[in-house]
C-alpha positions in Angstrom: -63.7 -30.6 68.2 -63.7 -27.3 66.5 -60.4 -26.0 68.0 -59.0 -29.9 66.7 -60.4 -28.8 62.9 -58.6 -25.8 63.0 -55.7 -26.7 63.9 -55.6 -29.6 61.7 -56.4 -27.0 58.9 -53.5 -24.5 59.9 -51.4 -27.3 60.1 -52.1 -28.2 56.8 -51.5 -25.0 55.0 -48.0 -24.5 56.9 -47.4 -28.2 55.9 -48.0 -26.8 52.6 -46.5 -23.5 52.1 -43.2 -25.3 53.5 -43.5 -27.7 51.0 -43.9 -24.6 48.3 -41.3 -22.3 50.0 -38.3 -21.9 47.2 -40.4 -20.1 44.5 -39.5 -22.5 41.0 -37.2 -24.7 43.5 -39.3 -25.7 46.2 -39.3 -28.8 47.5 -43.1 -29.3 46.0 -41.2 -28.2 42.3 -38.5 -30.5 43.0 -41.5 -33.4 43.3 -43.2 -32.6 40.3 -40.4 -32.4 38.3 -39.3 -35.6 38.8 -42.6 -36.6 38.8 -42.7 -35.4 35.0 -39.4 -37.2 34.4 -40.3 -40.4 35.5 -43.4 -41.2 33.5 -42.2 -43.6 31.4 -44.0 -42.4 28.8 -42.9 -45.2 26.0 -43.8 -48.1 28.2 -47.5 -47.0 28.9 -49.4 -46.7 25.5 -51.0 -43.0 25.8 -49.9 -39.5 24.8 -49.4 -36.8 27.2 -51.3 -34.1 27.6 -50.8 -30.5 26.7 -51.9 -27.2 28.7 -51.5 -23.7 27.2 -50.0 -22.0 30.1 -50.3 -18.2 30.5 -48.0 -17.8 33.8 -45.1 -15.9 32.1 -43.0 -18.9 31.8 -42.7 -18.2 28.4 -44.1 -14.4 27.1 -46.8 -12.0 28.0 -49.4 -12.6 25.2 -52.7 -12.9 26.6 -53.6 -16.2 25.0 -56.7 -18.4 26.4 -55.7 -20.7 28.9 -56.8 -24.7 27.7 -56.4 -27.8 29.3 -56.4 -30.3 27.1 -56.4 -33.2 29.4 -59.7 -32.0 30.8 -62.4 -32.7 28.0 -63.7 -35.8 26.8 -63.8 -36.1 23.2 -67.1 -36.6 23.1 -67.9 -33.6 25.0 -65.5 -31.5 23.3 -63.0 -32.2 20.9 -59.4 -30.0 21.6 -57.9 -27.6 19.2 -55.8 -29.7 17.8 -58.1 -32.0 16.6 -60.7 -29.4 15.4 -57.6 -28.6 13.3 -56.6 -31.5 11.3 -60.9 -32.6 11.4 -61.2 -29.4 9.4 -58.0 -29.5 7.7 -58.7 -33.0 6.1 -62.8 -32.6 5.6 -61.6 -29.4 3.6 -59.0 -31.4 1.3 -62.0 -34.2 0.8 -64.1 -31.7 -0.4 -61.5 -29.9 -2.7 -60.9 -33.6 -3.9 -64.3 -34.1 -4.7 -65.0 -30.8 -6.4 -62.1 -31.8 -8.5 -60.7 -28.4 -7.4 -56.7 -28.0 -7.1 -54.1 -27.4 -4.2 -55.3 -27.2 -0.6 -56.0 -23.4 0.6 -53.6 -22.8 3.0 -54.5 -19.6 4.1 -57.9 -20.7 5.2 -59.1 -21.0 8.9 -58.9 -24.8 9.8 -59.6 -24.0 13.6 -63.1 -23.4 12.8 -63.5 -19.7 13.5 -62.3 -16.5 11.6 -58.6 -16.4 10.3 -56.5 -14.5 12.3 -53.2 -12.8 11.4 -52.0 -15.2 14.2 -52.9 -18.2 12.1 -51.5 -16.7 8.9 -48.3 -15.7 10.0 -47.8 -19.3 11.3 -49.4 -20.5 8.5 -46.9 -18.8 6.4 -43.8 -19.6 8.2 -44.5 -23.7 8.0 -45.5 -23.7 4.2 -42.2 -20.8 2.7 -39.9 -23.2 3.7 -37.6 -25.0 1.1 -38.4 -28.2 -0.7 -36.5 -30.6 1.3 -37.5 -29.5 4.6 -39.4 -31.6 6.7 -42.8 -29.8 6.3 -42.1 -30.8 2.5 -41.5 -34.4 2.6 -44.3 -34.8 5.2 -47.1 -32.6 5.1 -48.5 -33.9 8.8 -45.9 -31.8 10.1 -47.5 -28.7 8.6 -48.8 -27.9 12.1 -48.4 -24.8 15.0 -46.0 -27.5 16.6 -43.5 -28.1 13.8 -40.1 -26.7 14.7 -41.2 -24.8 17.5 -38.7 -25.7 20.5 -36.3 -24.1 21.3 -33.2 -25.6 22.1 -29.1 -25.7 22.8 -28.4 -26.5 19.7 -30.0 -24.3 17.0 -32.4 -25.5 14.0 -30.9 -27.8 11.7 -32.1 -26.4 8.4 -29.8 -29.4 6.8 -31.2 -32.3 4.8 -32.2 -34.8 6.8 -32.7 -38.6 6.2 -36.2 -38.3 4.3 -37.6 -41.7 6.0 -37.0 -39.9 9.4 -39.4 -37.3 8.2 -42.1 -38.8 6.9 -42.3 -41.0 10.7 -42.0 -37.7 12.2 -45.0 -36.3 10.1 -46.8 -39.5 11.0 -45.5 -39.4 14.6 -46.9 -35.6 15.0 -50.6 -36.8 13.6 -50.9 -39.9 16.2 -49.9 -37.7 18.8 -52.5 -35.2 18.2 -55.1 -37.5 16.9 -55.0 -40.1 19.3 -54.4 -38.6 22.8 -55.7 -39.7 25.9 -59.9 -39.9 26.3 -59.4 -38.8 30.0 -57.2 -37.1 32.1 -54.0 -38.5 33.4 -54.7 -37.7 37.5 -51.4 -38.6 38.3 -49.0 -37.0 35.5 -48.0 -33.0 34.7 -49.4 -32.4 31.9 -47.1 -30.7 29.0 -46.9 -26.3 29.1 -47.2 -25.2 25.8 -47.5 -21.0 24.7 -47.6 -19.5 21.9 -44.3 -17.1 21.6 -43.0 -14.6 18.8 -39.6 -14.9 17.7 -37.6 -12.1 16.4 -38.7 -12.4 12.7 -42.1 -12.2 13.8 -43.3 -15.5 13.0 -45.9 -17.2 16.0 -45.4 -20.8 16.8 -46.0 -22.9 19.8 -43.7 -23.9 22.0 -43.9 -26.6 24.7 -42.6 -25.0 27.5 -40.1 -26.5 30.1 -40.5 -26.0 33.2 -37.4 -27.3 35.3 -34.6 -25.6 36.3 -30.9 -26.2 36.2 -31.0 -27.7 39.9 -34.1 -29.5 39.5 -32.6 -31.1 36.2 -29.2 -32.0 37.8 -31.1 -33.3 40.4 -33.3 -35.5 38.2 -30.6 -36.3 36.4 -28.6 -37.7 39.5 -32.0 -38.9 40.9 -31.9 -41.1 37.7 -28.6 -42.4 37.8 -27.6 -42.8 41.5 -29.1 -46.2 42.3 -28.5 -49.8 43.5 -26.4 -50.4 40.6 -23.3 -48.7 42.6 -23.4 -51.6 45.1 -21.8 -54.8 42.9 -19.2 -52.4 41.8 -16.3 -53.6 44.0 -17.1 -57.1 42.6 -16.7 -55.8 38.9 -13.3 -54.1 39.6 -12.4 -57.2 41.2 -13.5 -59.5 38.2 -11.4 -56.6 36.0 -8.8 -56.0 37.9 -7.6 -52.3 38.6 -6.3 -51.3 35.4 -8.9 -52.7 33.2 -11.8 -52.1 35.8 -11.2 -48.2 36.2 -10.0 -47.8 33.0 -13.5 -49.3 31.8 -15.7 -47.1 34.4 -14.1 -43.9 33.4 -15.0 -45.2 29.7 -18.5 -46.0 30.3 -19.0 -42.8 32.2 -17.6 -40.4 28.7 -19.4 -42.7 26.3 -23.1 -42.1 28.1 -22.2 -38.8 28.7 -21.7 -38.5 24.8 -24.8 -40.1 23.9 -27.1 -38.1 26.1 -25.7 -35.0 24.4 -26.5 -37.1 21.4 -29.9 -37.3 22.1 -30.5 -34.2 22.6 -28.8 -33.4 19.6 -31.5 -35.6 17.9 -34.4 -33.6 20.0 -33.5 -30.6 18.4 -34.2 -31.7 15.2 -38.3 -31.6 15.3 -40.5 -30.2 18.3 -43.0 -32.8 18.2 -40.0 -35.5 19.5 -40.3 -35.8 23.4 -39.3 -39.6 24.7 -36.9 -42.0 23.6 -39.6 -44.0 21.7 -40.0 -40.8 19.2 -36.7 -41.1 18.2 -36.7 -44.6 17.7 -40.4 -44.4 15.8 -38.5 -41.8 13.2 -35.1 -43.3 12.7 -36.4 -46.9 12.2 -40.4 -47.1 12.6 -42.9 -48.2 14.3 -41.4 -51.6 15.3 -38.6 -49.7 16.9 -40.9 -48.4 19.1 -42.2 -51.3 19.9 -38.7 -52.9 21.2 -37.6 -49.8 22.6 -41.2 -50.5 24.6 -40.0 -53.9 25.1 -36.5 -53.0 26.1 -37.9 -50.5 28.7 -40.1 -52.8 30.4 -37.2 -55.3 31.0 -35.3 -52.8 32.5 -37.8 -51.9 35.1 -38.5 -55.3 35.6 -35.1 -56.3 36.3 -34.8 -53.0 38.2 -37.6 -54.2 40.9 -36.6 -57.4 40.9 -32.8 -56.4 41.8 -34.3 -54.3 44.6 -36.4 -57.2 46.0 -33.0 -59.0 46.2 -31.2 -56.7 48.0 -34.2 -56.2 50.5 -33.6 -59.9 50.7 -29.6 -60.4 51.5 -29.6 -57.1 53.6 -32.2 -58.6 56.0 -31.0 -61.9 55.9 -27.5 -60.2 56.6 -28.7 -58.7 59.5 -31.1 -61.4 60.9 -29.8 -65.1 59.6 -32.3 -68.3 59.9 -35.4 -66.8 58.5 -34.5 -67.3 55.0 -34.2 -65.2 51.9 -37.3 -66.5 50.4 -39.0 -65.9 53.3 -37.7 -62.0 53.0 -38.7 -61.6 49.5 -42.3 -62.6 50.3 -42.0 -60.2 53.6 -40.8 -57.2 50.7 -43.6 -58.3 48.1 -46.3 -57.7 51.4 -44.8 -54.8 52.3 -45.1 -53.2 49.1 -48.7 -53.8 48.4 -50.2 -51.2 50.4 -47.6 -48.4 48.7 -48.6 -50.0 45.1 -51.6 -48.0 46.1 -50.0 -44.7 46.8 -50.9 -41.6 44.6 -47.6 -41.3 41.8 -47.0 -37.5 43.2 -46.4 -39.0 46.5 -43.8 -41.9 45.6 -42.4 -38.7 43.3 -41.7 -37.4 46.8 -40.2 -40.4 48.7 -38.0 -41.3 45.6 -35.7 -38.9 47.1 -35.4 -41.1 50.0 -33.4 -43.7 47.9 -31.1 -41.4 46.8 -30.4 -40.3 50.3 -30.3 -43.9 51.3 -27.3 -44.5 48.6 -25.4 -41.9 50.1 -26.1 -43.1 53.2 -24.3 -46.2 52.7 -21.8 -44.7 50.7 -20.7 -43.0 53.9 -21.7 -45.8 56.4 -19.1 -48.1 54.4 -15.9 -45.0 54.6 -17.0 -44.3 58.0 -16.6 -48.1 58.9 -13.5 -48.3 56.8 -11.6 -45.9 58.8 -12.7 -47.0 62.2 -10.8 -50.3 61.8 -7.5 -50.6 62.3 -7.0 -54.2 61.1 -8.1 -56.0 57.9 -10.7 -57.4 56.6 -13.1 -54.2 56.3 -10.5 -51.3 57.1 -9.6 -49.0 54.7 -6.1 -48.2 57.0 -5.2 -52.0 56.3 -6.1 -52.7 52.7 -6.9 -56.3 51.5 -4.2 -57.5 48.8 -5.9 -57.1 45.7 -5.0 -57.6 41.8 -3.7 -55.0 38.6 -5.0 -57.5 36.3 -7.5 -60.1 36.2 -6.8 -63.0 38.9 -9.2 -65.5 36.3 -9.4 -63.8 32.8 -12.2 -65.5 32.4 -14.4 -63.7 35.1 -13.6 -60.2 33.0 -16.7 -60.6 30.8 -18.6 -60.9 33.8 -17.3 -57.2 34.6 -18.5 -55.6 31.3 -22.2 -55.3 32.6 -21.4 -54.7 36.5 -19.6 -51.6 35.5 -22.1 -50.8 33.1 -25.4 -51.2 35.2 -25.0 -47.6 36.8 -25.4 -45.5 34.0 -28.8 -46.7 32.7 -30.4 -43.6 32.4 -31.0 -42.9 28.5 -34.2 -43.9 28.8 -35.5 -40.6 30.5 -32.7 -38.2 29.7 -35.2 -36.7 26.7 -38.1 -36.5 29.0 -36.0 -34.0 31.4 -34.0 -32.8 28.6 -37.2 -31.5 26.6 -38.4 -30.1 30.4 -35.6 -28.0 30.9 -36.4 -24.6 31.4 -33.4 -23.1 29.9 -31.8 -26.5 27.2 -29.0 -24.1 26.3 -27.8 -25.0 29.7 -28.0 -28.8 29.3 -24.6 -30.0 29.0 -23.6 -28.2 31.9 -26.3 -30.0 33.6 -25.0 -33.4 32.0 -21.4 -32.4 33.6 -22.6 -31.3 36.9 -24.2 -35.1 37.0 -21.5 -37.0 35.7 -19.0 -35.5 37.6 -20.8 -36.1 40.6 -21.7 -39.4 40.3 -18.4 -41.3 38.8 -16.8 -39.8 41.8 -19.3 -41.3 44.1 -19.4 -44.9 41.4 -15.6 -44.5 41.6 -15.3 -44.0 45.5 -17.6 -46.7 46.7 -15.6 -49.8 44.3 -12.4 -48.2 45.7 -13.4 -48.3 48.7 -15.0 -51.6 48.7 -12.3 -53.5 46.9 -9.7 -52.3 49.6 -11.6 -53.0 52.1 -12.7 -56.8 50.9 -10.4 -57.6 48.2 -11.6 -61.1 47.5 -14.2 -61.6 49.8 -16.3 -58.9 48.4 -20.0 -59.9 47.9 -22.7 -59.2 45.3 -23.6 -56.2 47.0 -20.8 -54.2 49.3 -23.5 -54.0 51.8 -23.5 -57.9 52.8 -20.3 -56.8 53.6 -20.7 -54.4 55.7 -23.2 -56.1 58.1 -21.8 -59.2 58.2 -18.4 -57.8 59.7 -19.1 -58.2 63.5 -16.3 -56.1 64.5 -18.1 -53.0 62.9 -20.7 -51.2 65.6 -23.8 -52.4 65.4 -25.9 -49.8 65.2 -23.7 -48.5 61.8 -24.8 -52.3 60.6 -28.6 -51.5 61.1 -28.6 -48.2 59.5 -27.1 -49.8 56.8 -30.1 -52.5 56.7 -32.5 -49.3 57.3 -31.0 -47.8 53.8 -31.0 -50.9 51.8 -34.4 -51.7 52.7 -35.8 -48.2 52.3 -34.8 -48.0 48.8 -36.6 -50.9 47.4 -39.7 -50.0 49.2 -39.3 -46.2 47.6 -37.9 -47.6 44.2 -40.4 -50.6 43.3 -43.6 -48.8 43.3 -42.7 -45.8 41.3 -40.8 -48.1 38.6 -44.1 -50.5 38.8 -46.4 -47.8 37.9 -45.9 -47.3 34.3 -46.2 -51.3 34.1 -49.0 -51.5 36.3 -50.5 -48.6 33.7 -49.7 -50.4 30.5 -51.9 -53.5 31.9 -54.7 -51.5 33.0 -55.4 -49.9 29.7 -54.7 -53.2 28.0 -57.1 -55.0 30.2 -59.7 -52.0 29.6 -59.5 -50.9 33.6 -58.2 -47.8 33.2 -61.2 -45.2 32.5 -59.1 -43.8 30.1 -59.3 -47.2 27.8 -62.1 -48.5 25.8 -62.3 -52.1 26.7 -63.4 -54.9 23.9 -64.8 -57.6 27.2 -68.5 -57.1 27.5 -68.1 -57.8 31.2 -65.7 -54.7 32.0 -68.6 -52.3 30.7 -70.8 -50.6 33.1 -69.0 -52.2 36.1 -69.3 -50.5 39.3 -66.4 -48.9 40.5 -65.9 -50.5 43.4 -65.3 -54.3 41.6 -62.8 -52.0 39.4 -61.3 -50.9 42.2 -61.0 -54.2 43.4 -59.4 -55.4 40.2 -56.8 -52.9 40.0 -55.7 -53.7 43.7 -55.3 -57.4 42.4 -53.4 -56.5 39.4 -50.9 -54.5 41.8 -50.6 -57.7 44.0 -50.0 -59.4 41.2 -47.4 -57.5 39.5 -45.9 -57.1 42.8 -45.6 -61.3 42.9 -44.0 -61.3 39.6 -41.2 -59.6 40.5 -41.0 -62.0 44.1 -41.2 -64.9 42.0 -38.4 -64.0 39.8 -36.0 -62.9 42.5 -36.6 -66.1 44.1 -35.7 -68.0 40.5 -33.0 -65.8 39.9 -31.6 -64.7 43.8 -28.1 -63.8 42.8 -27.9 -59.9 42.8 -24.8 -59.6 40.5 -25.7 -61.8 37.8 -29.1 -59.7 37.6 -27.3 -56.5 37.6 -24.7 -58.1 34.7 -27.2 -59.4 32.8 -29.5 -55.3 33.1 -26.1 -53.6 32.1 -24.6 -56.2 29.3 -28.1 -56.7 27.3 -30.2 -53.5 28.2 -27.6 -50.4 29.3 -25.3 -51.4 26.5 -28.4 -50.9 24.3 -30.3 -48.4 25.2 -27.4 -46.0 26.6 -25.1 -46.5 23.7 -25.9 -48.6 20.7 -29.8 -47.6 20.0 -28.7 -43.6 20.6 -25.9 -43.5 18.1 -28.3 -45.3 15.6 -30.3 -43.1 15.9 -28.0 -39.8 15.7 -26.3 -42.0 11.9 -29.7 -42.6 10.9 -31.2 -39.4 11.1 -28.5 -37.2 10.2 -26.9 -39.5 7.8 -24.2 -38.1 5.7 -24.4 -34.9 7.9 -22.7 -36.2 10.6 -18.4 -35.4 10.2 -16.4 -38.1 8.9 -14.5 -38.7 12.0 -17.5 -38.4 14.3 -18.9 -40.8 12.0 -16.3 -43.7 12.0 -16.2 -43.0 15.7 -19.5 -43.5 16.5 -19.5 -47.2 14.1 -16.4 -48.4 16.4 -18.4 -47.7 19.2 -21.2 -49.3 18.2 -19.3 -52.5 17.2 -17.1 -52.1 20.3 -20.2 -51.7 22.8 -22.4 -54.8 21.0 -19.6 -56.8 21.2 -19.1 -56.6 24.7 -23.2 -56.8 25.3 -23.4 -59.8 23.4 -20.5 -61.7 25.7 -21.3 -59.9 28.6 -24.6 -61.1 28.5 -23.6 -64.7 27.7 -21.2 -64.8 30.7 -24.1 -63.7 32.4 -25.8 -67.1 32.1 -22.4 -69.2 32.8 -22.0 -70.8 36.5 -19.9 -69.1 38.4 -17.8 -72.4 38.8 -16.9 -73.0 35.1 -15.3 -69.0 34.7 -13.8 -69.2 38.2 -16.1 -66.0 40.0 -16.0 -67.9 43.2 
């Protein structure tokens, strides 16, 4: 029994320093890397948490080492909040004693004033007038301005509403962070550095490198979505369907750079939801919440479809409702699985993409004869066969680049953001030749009898080997059951605090306080069942695959990958932004809602009345 302990224990620790092997790119750094991209942080309603880090990441100082994360309030209240506590019980008392303007060189972190605080201290309040420490004093803080970035700081006036949400912004991040610690999410580095000039601020410190962001970054866009891609060059035709995937491809590309650009302009912005909270307020954060939460909803529920038709491909007669209950058992028990361990098997999908990528070449060349061979190409069409199916396109091509939503979260944990766009290249090279390889491929090999997804294709075509067919099931049903529980999690979160089951939470029902862990525990396993048979229930009312993924890229891509980042960039920046940068980004914006708001309509239309037979 001893001899079994120990070697359990050795094989552990090998397990382990395999998994850490790499240094900063180990597989392990890989994991949590994506793990801190992935959070979702706008659709779950907490903060994230901060650590001062000491490791060098950022400078030698010998600064204490906090974790934020790890103290209760009511045990002991952070830095931070000791901070703005003093700060504001010092202007009350000044108000009261009818004295004048709020000392600024005195200690608000409760302890003797250190040249530390001082030289920070006089760094945020020498600025100019119109700066943003100016307009809104809640930015007067060791975090304003403090990241550094690709782009420089932009010392230019800046839309004056923007500022005062970002003041406000700063001060409900700070004040009202998490109660608990977040078990399952990296908390944020942040060191205090010295810059040339002298001056001390904080910086939040990224810890990625340039693989693991291209890698995150591929991670996030490499998906299902490449699948109904034959079917939207066929509904464009060749000319207007490539023409429209290389366009889609430069204008996301353009708008990630463009929200970095917007990143750049205050420290204390780190999601997607900041920057809508400071261009348009606080009920722009609430859609973008709104908008996010569709898109992983119709994310999952595309997935559970796919699990469907692959299956049903491969083994006709037991039905596909039958095989979306089968995919909504299946993924209870891994609704339960820790999020640094789905962080891990999310790579799994991506490898499962490529997999069928190369199943569907490799069966393309094997066959000498059409259908299904690449050597004998189906006929297929320069323009349009129906105009009327083109709409239908708009969203289909779309779909794979809907990854705006977490391009600040792994933009802000860049080690190095200087090297960003070259990150943002690396990606978008990489994946519009794989987008543009499997429609190719797929449209020669079908023409018109190309499917929702390429891979019904591919395993209904008896005259392909069999055991090519399987594997291809094996991928399609591997990435759902690695996709669906890490995209659940941030919904499953957002219900949990809601409901007052998270720890974390303070719940208003009488009955939820002092319950026993275990009937807690109980709950929480329910409430994954039952998100899990939401997402069943609507694949089995909505069970066509492409009119989901039309319907994801017409109303929400569209949205959140073009329209809502260059509002943000004109609203911000304002009459900074160039003339002709200006009129172009409008044009785009009318161009891009135009096409949303048809796409999504053509979305809804039977198939039979637009001729997408």
């Amino acid at each position: 029994m001893e001899r079994c302990r120990m070697f359990s224990i050795e094989y552990f620790r090998s397990s382990l320093s395999l998994l850490q092997a790499g240094g900063p790119n180990s597989f392990d750094g890989f994991a949590r890397s994506w793990q801190r991209a992935a959070g979702f942080w706008e659709v779950t309603p907490r903060c994230p948490s901060f650590v001062y880090s000491t490791d060098g990441a950022g400078d030698d100082t010998d600064d204490d080492h906090f974790r934020f994360d790890e103290e209760r309030p009511l045990q002991r209240k952070s830095v931070l909040r000791q901070a703005l506590e003093a700060q504001q019980a010092l202007e009350d008392e000044a108000a009261d004693d009818g004295e004048g303007e709020f000392d600024v060189g005195a200690d608000v972190y409760g302890g003797p004033s250190s040249e530390v605080h001082h030289r920070v201290r006089r760094k945020l309040f020498t600025r100019r007038e119109d700066n943003i420490l100016s307009i809104e004093p809640l930015l007067a803080s060791p975090f304003a301005g403090s990241y550094a970035s690709s782009y420089g700081t932009h010392g230019s006036r800046l839309n004056e509403v923007s500022m005062r949400h970002a003041g406000r912004l700063w001060k409900e991040q700070q004040i009202t962070g998490v109660e608990e610690p977040d078990k399952e999410r990296e908390p944020l580095l942040v060191k205090r550095v010295e810059r040339e000039d002298g001056t001390i601020v904080n910086v939040v410190v990224g810890q990625s490198t340039v693989p693991q962001t291209v890698f995150n970054s591929i991670n996030l866009l490499v998906g299902v979505g490449l699948l109904s891609l034959p079917l939207g060059i066929k509904y464009a035709g060749w000319l207007i369907g490539m023409s429209f995937l290389l366009f889609t491809a430069i204008v996301t590309n353009y708008t990630a750079k463009i929200l970095a650009k917007c990143l750049d302009v205050d420290g204390t912005l780190i999601t997607f939801a900041d920057l809508a909270y400071i261009s348009f307020g606080h009920k722009a954060r609430i859609v973008t919440s709104i908008l996010f939460t569709l898109e992983l909803v119709a994310a999952n529920v595309a997935l559970v479809v796919l699990f469907a038709d692959s299956w049903d491909a491969l083994l006709p007669g037991v039905g596909l409702m039958e095989w979306k209950i089968v995919c909504g058992v299946v993924l209870t028990p891994l609704s339960m699985v820790p999020l640094r361990v789905l962080s891990f098997t999310s790579v799994l999908g991506v490898v499962c993409c490529f997999g069928i990528v190369s199943v569907t070449f490799i069966d393309g060349f094997t066959k000498p004869h059409a259908p299904g061979s690449l050597r004998e190409p189906m006929p297929t069409y320069l323009f349009p066969e129906h105009w009327s199916t083109l709409p239908l396109s708009f969203g289909l091509l779309m779909s794979p680049w809907g990854g705006h939503s977490v391009f600040p979260n792994i933009y802000r944990d860049m080690r190095h953001p200087k090297n960003f766009d070259m990150s943002l290249r690396t990606t978008y090279t990489f994946t519009y030749l794989l987008d543009m390889s499997m429609a190719v491929a797929g449209l020669l090999m079908f023409g018109e009898g190309v499917m929702d997804e390429i891979t019904s294709n591919v395993i209904t075509m008896s005259a392909y080997p069999k055991a090519l067919s399987i594997l291809v099931v094996v991928f399609a049903a591997i990435i759902p059951l690695t996709k669906i529980p890490l995209n659940a999690r941030p919904i499953v979160s957002t219900v949990e605090i809601l409901s007052g089951l998270d720890p974390r939470a303070m719940s208003d029902s009488q009955a939820l306080v002092g319950m026993s862990s275990l009937t807690r525990g109980i709950l929480k396993f329910s409430l994954r069942i039952f998100v899990n048979a939401i997402f069943v229930i609507i694949a089995i009312i909505f069970p066509s695959f492409d009119r989901i993924m039309a319907l994801m890229g017409s109303t929400l891509c569209f949205t959140i990958c073009v329209i809502l980042p260059l509002g943000f960039y004109l609203k911000i920046f304002g009459s900074e932004v160039p003339l002709k940068e200006r009129i172009l980004d409008y044009v785009l914006i009318a161009i891009c809602s135009v096409m949303a708001l048809v796409g999504t309509v053509w979305a809804f239309l039977p198939k039979e009345s637009i001729g997408a037979t």
